[in-house]
N, C-alpha and C positions, 0 to 999 in steps of 0.2 A: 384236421386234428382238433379231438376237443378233448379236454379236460374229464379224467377218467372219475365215474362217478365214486365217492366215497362211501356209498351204500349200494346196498340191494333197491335198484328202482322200482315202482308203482308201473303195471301196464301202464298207465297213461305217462306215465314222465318217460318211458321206453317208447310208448306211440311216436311219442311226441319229438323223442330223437331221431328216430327212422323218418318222420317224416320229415323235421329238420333238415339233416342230411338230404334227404329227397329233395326239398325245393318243393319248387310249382311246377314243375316237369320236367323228364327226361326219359332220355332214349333210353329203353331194358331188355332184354333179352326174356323171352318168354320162351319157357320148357312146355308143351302140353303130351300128351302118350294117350294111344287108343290100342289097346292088343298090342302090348313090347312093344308100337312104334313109337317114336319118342323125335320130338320135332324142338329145332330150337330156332327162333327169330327172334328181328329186335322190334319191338314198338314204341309207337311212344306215347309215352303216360302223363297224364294228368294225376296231380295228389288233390284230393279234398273229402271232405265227410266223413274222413279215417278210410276212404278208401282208396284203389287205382283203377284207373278209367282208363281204355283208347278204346279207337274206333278201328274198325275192320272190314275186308267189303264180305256179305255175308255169304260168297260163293270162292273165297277160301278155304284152303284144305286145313289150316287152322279153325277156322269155324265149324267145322262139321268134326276137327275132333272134339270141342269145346261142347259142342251138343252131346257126344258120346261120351265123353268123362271130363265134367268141369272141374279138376283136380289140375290146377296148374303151379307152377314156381316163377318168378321174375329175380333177378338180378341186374345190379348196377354196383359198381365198384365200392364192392364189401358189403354190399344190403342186398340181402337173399331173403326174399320173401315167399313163401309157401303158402296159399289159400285156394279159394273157391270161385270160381270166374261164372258169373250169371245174363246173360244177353239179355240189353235192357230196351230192345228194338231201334227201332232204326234212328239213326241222330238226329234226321230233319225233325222227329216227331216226340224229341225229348219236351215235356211239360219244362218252361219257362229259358228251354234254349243254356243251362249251363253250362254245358258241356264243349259247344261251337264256340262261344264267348269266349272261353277261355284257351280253347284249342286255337282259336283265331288269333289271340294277341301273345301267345305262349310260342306257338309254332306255327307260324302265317304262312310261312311257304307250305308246309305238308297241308294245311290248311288248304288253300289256292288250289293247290296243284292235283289232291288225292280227294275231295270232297263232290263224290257223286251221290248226290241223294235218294236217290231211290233204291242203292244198295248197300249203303256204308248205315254196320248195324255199334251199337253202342254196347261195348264190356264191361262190366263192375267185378272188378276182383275184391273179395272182403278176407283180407288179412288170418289165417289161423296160426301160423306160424313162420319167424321171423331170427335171423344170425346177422348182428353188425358185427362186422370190423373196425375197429381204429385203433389208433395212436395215441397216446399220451404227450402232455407236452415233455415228457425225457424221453419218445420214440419208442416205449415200450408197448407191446400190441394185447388188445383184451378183445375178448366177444362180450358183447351181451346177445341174450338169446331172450324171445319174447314169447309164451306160450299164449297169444290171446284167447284161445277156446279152454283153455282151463284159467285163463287169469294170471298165472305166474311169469317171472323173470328170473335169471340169473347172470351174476356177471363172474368172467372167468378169464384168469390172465393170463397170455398165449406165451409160453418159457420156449 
Protein backbone atom coordinates (compact mmCIF):
# COMPACT_ATOMS: atom_id res chain seq x y z
CA UNK A 1 0.00 0.00 0.00
CA UNK A 2 1.40 3.17 -0.97
CA UNK A 3 0.32 6.52 -0.95
CA UNK A 4 -1.92 7.44 -3.91
CA UNK A 5 -0.09 9.88 -6.16
CA UNK A 6 -1.62 13.47 -6.13
CA UNK A 7 -0.79 14.04 -9.90
CA UNK A 8 -0.60 12.60 -13.08
CA UNK A 9 3.09 10.86 -12.90
CA UNK A 10 6.08 11.13 -15.37
CA UNK A 11 6.99 7.51 -17.20
CA UNK A 12 9.80 7.50 -15.04
CA UNK A 13 8.18 8.28 -11.51
CA UNK A 14 5.52 5.42 -12.82
CA UNK A 15 8.78 3.25 -13.92
CA UNK A 16 10.03 3.73 -10.99
CA UNK A 17 6.95 2.49 -8.97
CA UNK A 18 6.39 -0.61 -10.94
CA UNK A 19 9.66 -1.43 -10.31
CA UNK A 20 9.42 -0.35 -6.62
CA UNK A 21 6.74 -2.55 -6.21
CA UNK A 22 8.79 -5.25 -8.13
CA UNK A 23 11.80 -5.32 -5.74
CA UNK A 24 14.90 -7.14 -6.98
CA UNK A 25 13.05 -10.26 -8.03
CA UNK A 26 10.20 -12.28 -8.07
CA UNK A 27 8.34 -15.04 -9.26
CA UNK A 28 5.67 -13.95 -12.45
CA UNK A 29 3.50 -15.51 -14.43
CA UNK A 30 4.39 -15.21 -17.99
CA UNK A 31 1.53 -15.24 -20.99
CA UNK A 32 3.34 -15.90 -24.28
CA UNK A 33 0.73 -17.08 -27.65
CA UNK A 34 1.89 -18.62 -31.01
CA UNK A 35 -1.35 -19.21 -33.47
CA UNK A 36 -4.40 -18.80 -30.52
CA UNK A 37 -2.06 -20.90 -28.52
CA UNK A 38 -1.74 -19.10 -25.45
CA UNK A 39 0.66 -20.52 -22.50
CA UNK A 40 0.86 -19.20 -19.05
CA UNK A 41 4.04 -20.15 -16.44
CA UNK A 42 5.70 -18.62 -13.71
CA UNK A 43 9.36 -17.44 -13.95
CA UNK A 44 11.39 -15.72 -12.09
CA UNK A 45 12.51 -12.44 -12.80
CA UNK A 46 15.21 -10.24 -12.17
CA UNK A 47 14.38 -6.19 -12.23
CA UNK A 48 17.29 -4.00 -13.57
CA UNK A 49 18.04 -1.54 -16.58
CA UNK A 50 14.29 -0.70 -16.57
CA UNK A 51 13.99 -3.99 -17.52
CA UNK A 52 12.88 -7.98 -16.77
CA UNK A 53 15.29 -10.76 -17.17
CA UNK A 54 15.09 -14.68 -16.48
CA UNK A 55 16.60 -17.40 -17.76
CA UNK A 56 15.10 -20.41 -19.64
CA UNK A 57 16.48 -23.80 -21.01
CA UNK A 58 16.35 -22.97 -24.76
CA UNK A 59 14.55 -26.22 -25.78
CA UNK A 60 11.37 -25.19 -23.93
CA UNK A 61 8.26 -24.88 -25.58
CA UNK A 62 8.19 -21.35 -24.08
CA UNK A 63 11.24 -20.58 -26.04
CA UNK A 64 10.28 -21.61 -29.35
CA UNK A 65 7.08 -19.54 -28.86
CA UNK A 66 9.19 -16.58 -27.91
CA UNK A 67 11.09 -17.02 -31.14
CA UNK A 68 7.88 -17.11 -33.05
CA UNK A 69 6.07 -14.10 -31.35
CA UNK A 70 8.11 -12.07 -28.69
CA UNK A 71 4.91 -10.45 -27.70
CA UNK A 72 4.63 -11.43 -24.10
CA UNK A 73 2.71 -10.22 -20.63
CA UNK A 74 4.00 -10.97 -17.01
CA UNK A 75 2.10 -10.58 -13.99
CA UNK A 76 2.71 -10.51 -10.26
CA UNK A 77 0.19 -9.26 -7.77
CA UNK A 78 -1.45 -6.11 -9.49
CA UNK A 79 1.68 -5.37 -11.81
CA UNK A 80 0.78 -6.55 -15.25
CA UNK A 81 3.30 -5.82 -17.55
CA UNK A 82 2.91 -6.12 -21.44
CA UNK A 83 6.19 -5.80 -23.75
CA UNK A 84 8.56 -7.46 -25.97
CA UNK A 85 10.85 -10.47 -24.89
CA UNK A 86 14.42 -10.52 -26.85
CA UNK A 87 16.92 -13.84 -26.29
CA UNK A 88 20.01 -12.46 -25.25
CA UNK A 89 21.88 -15.97 -25.56
CA UNK A 90 23.04 -18.08 -23.40
CA UNK A 91 23.75 -16.87 -19.55
CA UNK A 92 27.20 -18.58 -19.21
CA UNK A 93 28.14 -16.08 -22.06
CA UNK A 94 26.51 -12.96 -20.73
CA UNK A 95 29.42 -10.00 -21.05
CA UNK A 96 30.43 -9.23 -17.33
CA UNK A 97 28.16 -12.13 -15.86
CA UNK A 98 25.21 -9.78 -14.41
CA UNK A 99 22.63 -11.54 -14.74
CA UNK A 100 24.19 -15.00 -12.63
CA UNK A 101 25.38 -12.58 -9.93
CA UNK A 102 22.37 -11.50 -9.18
CA UNK A 103 20.23 -14.60 -9.92
CA UNK A 104 22.74 -16.34 -7.62
CA UNK A 105 22.31 -14.09 -4.46
CA UNK A 106 18.53 -13.31 -5.39
CA UNK A 107 17.35 -16.89 -5.96
CA UNK A 108 20.22 -19.47 -4.98
CA UNK A 109 18.39 -22.41 -4.97
CA UNK A 110 16.73 -22.08 -8.59
CA UNK A 111 20.28 -20.85 -9.04
CA UNK A 112 21.98 -24.25 -7.82
CA UNK A 113 19.46 -26.41 -8.82
CA UNK A 114 18.31 -25.30 -12.62
CA UNK A 115 21.53 -23.65 -13.93
CA UNK A 116 22.86 -25.95 -16.92
CA UNK A 117 25.01 -23.93 -18.92
CA UNK A 118 25.18 -25.06 -22.13
CA UNK A 119 21.45 -24.68 -22.49
CA UNK A 120 19.92 -22.09 -20.16
CA UNK A 121 19.52 -18.99 -22.65
CA UNK A 122 18.97 -15.41 -21.17
CA UNK A 123 15.26 -13.27 -21.69
CA UNK A 124 15.09 -9.41 -21.80
CA UNK A 125 11.67 -8.29 -21.65
CA UNK A 126 11.63 -4.27 -22.46
CA UNK A 127 8.50 -2.84 -20.95
CA UNK A 128 5.72 -1.31 -23.55
CA UNK A 129 2.98 -1.49 -21.58
CA UNK A 130 2.13 -1.55 -17.86
CA UNK A 131 -1.57 -1.58 -15.28
CA UNK A 132 -0.63 -1.26 -11.24
CA UNK A 133 -2.89 -1.94 -8.67
CA UNK A 134 -3.04 -0.64 -5.24
CA UNK A 135 -4.45 0.76 -2.31
CA UNK A 136 -4.52 3.97 -0.72
CA UNK A 137 -3.72 4.45 2.81
CA UNK A 138 -7.97 4.79 3.37
CA UNK A 139 -8.14 1.17 1.24
CA UNK A 140 -9.47 2.82 -1.69
CA UNK A 141 -8.01 1.00 -4.96
CA UNK A 142 -6.67 3.13 -8.23
CA UNK A 143 -4.67 1.87 -11.34
CA UNK A 144 -1.98 3.70 -12.84
CA UNK A 145 -1.45 2.56 -16.41
CA UNK A 146 2.03 3.32 -18.06
CA UNK A 147 2.11 3.68 -21.88
CA UNK A 148 6.05 3.51 -22.27
CA UNK A 149 6.10 3.29 -26.18
CA UNK A 150 4.21 6.53 -26.41
CA UNK A 151 5.54 8.14 -23.13
CA UNK A 152 2.31 8.67 -21.33
CA UNK A 153 0.60 7.79 -17.87
CA UNK A 154 -2.66 7.87 -16.30
CA UNK A 155 -4.02 7.40 -13.08
CA UNK A 156 -7.64 6.20 -12.35
CA UNK A 157 -9.53 5.48 -9.27
CA UNK A 158 -11.23 2.01 -9.09
CA UNK A 159 -15.32 2.88 -7.61
Amino acid sequence: MQKRPEKELTVQEAQERMFGLLGTHKIMALASSVKDHVMVRNVSCLFYDGKIWFKTDKNFRKTKQLYENPRVALCWNGVQVEGKARIAGLVAEEPGKRFAALYDKYLKNSYNNYSHEDTEILVEVTPGFAELWDTDENGDAYQIFIDFDRGTTSLKPYD
